[in-house]
N, C-alpha and C positions, 0 to 999 in steps of 0.2 A: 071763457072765450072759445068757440069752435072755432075749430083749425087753428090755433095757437103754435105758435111759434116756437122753438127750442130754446129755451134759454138757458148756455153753461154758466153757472156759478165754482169761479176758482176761488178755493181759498186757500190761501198761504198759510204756511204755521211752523214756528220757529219757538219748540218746547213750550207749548201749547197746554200742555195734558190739562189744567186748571182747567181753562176755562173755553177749551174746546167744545166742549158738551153744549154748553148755553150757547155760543153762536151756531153751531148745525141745527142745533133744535130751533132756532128761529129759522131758517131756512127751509125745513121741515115744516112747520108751521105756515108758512107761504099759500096764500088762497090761490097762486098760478101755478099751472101747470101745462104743455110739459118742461121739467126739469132739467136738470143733471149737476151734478154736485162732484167737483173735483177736487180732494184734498192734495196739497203740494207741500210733502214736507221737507222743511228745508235742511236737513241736518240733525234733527230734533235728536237727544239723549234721553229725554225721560218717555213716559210712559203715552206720548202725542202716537203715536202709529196705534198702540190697543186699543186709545177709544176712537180713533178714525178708523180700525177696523171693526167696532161695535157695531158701527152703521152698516146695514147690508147692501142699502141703495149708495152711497159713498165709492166712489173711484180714490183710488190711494195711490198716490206717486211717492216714491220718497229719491232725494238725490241728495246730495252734499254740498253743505249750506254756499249757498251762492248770494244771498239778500235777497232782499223782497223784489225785487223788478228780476231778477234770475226766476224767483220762485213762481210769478203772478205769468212770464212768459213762457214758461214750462206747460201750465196750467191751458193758456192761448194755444198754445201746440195740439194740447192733447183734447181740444174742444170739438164738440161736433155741431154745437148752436149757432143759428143765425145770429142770434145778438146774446151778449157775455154780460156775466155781473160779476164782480167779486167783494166779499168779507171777509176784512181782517178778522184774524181770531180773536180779537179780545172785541169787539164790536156785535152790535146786535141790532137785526131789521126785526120793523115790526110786521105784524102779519100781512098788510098789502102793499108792503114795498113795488114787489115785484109786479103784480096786477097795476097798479095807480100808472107806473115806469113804462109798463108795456099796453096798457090803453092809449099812452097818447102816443105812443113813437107809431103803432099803428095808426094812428087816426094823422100821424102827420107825416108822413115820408121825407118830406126836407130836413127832419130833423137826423143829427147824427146820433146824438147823445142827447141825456137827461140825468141830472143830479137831483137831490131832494135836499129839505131840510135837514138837522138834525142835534138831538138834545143831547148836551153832557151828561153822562151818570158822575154825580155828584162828592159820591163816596171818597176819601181821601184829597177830592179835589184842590183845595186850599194850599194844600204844601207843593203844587205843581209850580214852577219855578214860571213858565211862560201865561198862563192865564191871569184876567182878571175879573173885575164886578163885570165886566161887562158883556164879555163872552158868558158868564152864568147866568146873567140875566136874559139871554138873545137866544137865539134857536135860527142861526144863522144857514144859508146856502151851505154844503158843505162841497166843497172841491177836493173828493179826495176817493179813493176808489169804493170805499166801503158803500159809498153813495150813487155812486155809475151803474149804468146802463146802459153798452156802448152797442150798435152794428158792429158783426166783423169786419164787414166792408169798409167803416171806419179803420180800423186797427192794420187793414190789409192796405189801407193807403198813407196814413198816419206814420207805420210802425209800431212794434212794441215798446216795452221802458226798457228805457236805456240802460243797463247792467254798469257800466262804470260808474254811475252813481252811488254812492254807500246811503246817503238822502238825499229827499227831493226829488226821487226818480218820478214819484205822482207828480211834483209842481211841471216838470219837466215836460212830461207827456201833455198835462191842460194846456200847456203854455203853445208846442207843437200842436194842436189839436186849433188852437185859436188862429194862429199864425198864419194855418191853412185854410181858414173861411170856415169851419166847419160850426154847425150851428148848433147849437145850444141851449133845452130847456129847463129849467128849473119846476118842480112840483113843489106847488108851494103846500105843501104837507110836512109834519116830522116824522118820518120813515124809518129812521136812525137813530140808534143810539150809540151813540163811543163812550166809550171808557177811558176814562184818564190816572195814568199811572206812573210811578218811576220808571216804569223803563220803554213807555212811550220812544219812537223815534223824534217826535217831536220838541222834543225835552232836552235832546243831546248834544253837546258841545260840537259846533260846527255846521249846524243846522244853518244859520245867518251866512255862511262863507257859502254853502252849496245851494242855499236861495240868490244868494248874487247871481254865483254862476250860472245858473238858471235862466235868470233873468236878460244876465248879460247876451247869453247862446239867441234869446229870442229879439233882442234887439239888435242882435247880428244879420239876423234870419230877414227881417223888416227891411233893414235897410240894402240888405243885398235885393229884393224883390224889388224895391223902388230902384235902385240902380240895374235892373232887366229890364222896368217898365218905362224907364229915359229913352225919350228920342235921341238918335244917333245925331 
């Protein structure tokens, strides 16, 4: 695309070193351009800084571990792009994530955001305590950053994730994002791949209490709008 757009890719990482490698190199791999690639580490002990500093195009942040909506809005700080992406570190875009994402947001200015598909890697998957047949079988929407492509402009009226969160700071932010009229497209592509593992946050005891919350926050949000929008 001439004249393209900036787009920052944050990626968070909390003792990483594994499998670091394999998600920048999909990112690397990326048929858009131009880039920027922000690592944000979040506290990490093993060897996650040496192979984020292997990268010579990589921006490296490191701070003391705050969690993922700490780490992802560090990331937003230190961005200089019009519209942001981020991958988690165990996750992996396939080569035109980024291009398919930023064709149509150009081709459509109403839009704010755009999610894609995206396929489980399969490996260990079975002993994963929360999936089933069904999720293995589907190549679903995915609602969760590794998938996004937001406007700043988005994020600068939205807000960042919420940091009190320990999970669900992503349901959090979609749910804000909806609440606010902001619109929404899906590329019906699999763009994505996630990794599903033990120590997924999705897997972790309390996941259900801070999806309520969540939930709750945004039915609060509703119904305070409809009681602004009451005639006196």
């Amino acid at each position: 695309m001439e004249n393209s757009p900036l787009v920052s890719t944050i990626l968070p990482v909390f003792n990483g070193e594994r499998l670091l490698p394999e998600a920048l190199d999909s990112i690397f791999r990326q048929d858009y351009r131009p880039i920027e690639v922000i690592v944000v580490d979040d506290g990490s002990t093993d060897g996650t800084a040496l192979v984020a500093r292997s990268y010579p195009e990589v921006r490296y942040h490191y701070q003391s571990n705050q969690g993922l909506g700490g780490a992802r809005n560090a990331g937003i700080a230190a961005a200089c792009g019009e519209f942001i992406a981020f991958l988690d570190a165990d996750d992996i875009w396939l080569p035109r994530k980024l291009s398919s994402q930023m064709y149509f947001l150009l081709q459509h200015p109403e839009v704010g955001y755009t999610i894609t598909r995206m396929r489980l890697l399969t490996k260990g998957m079975e002993q994963h305590p929360y999936l089933n047949r069904y999720v293995f079988a589907s190549e679903p929407p995915c609602l969760l950053p590794s998938a996004l492509v937001v406007r700043k402009t988005v994020l600068d009226r939205i807000g960042h994730f919420d940091e009190h969160h320990k999970f669900c700071e992503d349901a959090d932010w979609f749910l804000r994002a909806s609440d606010a009229g902001i619109t929404m497209e899906t590329i019906p592509e699999v763009l994505l791949l996630r990794r599903i593992h033990s120590s997924n946050l999705s897997g972790q005891p309390g996941l259900a209490g801070a999806m309520f919350g969540a939930l709750r926050a945004s039915v609060h949000r509703k119904r305070e709008k409809t009681s602004e929008g009451d005639p006196e």
